[in-house]
C-alpha positions in Angstrom: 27.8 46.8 -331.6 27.7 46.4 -327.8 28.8 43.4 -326.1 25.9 42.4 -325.1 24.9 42.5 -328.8 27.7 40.5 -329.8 26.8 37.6 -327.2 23.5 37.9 -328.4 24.4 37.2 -332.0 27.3 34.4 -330.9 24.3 32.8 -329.1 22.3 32.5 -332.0 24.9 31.4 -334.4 25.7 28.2 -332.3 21.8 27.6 -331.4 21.5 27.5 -335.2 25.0 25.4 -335.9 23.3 23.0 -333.2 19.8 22.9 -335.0 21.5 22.2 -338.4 23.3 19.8 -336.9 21.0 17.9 -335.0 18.9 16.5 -338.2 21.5 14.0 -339.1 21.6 12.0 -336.2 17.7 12.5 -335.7 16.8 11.7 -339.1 18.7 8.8 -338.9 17.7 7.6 -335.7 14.1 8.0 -337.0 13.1 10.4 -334.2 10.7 11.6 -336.5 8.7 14.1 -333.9 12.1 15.6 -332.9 13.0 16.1 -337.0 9.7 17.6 -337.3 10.4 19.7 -334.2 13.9 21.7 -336.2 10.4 23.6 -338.5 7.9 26.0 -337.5 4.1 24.6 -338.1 3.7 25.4 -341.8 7.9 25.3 -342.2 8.9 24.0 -345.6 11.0 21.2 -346.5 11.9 21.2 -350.6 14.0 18.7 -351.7 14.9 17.6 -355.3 11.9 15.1 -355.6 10.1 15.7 -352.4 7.9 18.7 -351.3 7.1 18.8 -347.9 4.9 22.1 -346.6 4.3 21.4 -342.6 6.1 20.3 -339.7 3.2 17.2 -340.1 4.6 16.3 -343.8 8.4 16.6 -342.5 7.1 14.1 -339.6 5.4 11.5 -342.1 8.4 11.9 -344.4 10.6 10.4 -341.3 7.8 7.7 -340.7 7.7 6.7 -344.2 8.4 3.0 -345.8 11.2 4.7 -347.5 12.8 6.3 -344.7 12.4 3.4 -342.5 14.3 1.4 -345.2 17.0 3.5 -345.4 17.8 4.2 -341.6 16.8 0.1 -341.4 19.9 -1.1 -344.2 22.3 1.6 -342.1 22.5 5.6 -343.1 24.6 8.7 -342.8 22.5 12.0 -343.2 25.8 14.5 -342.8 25.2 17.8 -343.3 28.5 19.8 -343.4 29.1 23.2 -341.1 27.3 25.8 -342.0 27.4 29.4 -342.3 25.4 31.2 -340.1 24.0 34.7 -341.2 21.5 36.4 -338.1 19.5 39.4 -338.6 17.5 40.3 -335.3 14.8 37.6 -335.0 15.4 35.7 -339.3 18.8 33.8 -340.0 19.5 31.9 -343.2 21.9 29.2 -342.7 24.4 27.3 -346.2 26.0 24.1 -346.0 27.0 21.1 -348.0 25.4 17.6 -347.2 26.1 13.7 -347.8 23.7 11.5 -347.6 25.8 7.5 -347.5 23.9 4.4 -348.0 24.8 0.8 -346.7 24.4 -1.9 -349.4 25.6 -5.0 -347.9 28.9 -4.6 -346.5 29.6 -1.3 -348.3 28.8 2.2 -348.2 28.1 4.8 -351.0 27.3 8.3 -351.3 24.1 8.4 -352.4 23.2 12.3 -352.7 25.5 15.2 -352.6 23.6 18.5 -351.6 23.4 22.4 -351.2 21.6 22.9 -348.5 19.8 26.7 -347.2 17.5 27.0 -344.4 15.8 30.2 -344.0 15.2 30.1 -339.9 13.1 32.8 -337.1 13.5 33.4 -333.6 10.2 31.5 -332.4 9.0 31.4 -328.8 10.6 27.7 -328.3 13.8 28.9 -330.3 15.4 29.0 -333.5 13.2 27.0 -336.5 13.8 26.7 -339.6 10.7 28.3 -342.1 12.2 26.8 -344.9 14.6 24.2 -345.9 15.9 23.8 -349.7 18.4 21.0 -350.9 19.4 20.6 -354.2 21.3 17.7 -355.5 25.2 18.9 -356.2 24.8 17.6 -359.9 26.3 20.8 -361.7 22.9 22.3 -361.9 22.5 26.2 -361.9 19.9 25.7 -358.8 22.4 23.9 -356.4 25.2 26.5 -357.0 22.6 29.1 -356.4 21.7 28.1 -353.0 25.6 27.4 -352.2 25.9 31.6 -353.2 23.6 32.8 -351.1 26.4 32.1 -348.3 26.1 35.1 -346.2 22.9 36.7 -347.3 19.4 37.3 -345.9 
């Protein structure tokens, strides 16, 4: 691999690292265009309880009474580092994530999650095609996503 190949692919990893971790913050802050911004148009978000199939639904999800709530009693959307594996213009990207809640002068863990983003090289960047979180609850789903550490 040549070196400009190898800046190439360092470049990518830490545009990636930075996308993944920008949705804590921005989720939290409510910056729902920006959220919706991380997918591509038709980018999928699949959570546990919650299907999401456009950059639009990601963006409502953010506006939502539910969401407000939550960033309006005080959140933490944490999403651990994650491992970055590039292929020319796809990536797929694993972590871990904590979602904390404020209730009254305490905080609690409210959801524990594997997290894998399936991402292309678009004309605006890296975005993610499609997100999956499952809840950490010992379930054969969430230690499937945590094993795809490292694969396309």
């Amino acid at each position: 691999m040549s070196i400009e190949e190898r800046l190439q692919r360092l470049e990518d990893v830490v545009a990636i690292t930075q996308l993944v971790a920008s949705y804590g913050p921005l989720v939290d802050a409510g910056e729902a265009e920006r959220v919706a911004d991380l997918w591509t148009e038709q980018g999928v978000y699949d959570v546990d309880e919650l299907y999401m199939g456009s950059r639009a639904e990601v963006d409502a999800m953010v506006r939502s009474d539910a969401h407000q709530g939550l960033i309006g009693n005080g959140c933490s959307h944490f999403l651990g580092p994650a491992h970055v594996a590039v292929d020319g213009d796809r990536a797929v990207a694993v972590c871990e994530s904590v979602l904390l809640v404020r209730r009254g002068d305490r905080v609690f863990p409210a959801r524990i999650g594997a997290n894998h983003f399936d991402l292309v090289r678009t004309p605006d960047g890296w975005r993610t095609t499609r997100r999956t979180t499952r809840g950490l609850d010992g379930s054969a789903d969430a230690r499937d996503l945590l094993s795809r550490t490292g694969r396309l």
